[in-house]
N, C-alpha and C positions, 0 to 999 in steps of 0.2 A: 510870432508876435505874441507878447503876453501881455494879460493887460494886470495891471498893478491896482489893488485896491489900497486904498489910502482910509483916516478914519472919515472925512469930510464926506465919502461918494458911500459910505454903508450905511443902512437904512438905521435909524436912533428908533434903539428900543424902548419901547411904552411900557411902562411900571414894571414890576418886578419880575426878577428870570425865573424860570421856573426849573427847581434844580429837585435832585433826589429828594430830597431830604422835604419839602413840601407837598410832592405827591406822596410820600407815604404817610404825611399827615392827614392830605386830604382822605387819603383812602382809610387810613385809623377814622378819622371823623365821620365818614358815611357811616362806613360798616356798624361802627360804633354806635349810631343814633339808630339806626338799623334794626340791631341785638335789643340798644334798652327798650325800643317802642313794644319790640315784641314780647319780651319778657315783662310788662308792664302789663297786655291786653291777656295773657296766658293767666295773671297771676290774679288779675280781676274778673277772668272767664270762672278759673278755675273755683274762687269763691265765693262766685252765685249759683250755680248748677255745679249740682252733683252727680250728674253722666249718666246716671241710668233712669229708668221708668219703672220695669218689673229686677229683681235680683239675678232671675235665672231665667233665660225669655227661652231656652228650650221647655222647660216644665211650666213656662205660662201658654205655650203654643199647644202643646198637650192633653190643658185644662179651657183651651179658650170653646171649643162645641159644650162644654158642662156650662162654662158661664154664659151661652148662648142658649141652652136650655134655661136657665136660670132669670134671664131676661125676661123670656118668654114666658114664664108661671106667672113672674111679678105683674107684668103686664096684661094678664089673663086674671089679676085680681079683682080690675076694674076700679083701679083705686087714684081717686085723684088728689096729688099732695100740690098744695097754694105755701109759697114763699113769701117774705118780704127780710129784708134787711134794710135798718134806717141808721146804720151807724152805731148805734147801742147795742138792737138785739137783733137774733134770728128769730123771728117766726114762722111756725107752719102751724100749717093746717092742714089733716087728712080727712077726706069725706069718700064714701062708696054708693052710688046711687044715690045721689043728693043727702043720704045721711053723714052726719060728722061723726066721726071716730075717735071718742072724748077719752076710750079707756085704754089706750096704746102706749107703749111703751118706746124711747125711742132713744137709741143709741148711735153718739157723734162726733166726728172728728173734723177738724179745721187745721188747713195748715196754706201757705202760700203758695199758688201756684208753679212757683221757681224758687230752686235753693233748695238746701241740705236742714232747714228750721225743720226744728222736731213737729210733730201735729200736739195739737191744742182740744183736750178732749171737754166736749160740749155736756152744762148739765142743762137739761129743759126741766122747766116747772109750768103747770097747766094755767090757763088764765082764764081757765071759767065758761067761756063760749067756748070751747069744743080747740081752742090753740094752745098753741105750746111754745113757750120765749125760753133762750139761752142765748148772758151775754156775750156778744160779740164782737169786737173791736174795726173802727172801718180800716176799707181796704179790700184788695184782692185776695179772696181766696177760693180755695176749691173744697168740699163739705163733701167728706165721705158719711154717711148714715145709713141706719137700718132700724126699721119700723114695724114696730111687733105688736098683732092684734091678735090675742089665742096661741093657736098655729101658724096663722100664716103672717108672714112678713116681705117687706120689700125695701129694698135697696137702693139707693138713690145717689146720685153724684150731682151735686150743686156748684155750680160755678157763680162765684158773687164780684162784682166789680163797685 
């Protein structure tokens, strides 16, 4: 016995057939939004960060017990630096046992915390009480300096938000 399908008793297809030529649109159109998102996130990773921190981290790994001695001297100056940043300028102030340290010298760079932006070299002028302003524009950044009384000096890394 066989049974005969006829068109009446076979089930009516709902919307459209799904033939070759559709799936490999659909798979062109994944894959495809796929590729661009990611080459979109690469190309905006890539230029904000510039990938490295030291250039040659064998010869900073080498150097890092000297700049841990070096920590330690600064530290051992007894020397207390006061910041402010109000949008305009940086201020500091250095004092050593409650004295201000009016005739120091002091050497600075600014640059943003993230990104490849060159640093932004800081000039200070004294303001009479024992401080020192250099302007500086608001925003995040990180203040490499070094602060020279005589002989000794100290070094400092500021982080401004």
């Amino acid at each position: 016995m066989s049974i005969a399908r006829n068109a009446s008793t076979a089930p009516a297809a709902k919307g459209r057939t799904l033939t070759g030529r559709r799936v490999a649109l659909i798979f062109v159109a994944f894959f495809g939004s796929v590729i661009a998102v990611n080459m979109f996130m690469a190309f905006m990773a890539s230029g904000t960060f510039g990938g490295t921190v030291v250039d040659n981290s064998y010869v900073a790994s080498q150097r890092y017990n000297d700049w841990l001695a070096e920590a330690r001297a600064d530290e051992a100056l007894g020397w207390q630096v006061e910041h402010r940043h109000d949008g305009e300028r940086l201020v500091i102030r250095a004092s050593s046992a409650g004295q201000v340290l009016s005739g120091v010298h002091i050497e600075a760079e600014a640059r943003p915390p993230v990104g490849t932006e060159a640093a932004h070299p800081l000039t200070f002028s004294p303001l009479g009480d024992g401080s020192f302003a250099a302007p500086l524009a608001p925003g995040r950044w990180q203040v490499r300096m070094t602060i020279t009384d005589g002989e000794n000096s100290r070094r400092l890394l500021l982080r401004l938000s």
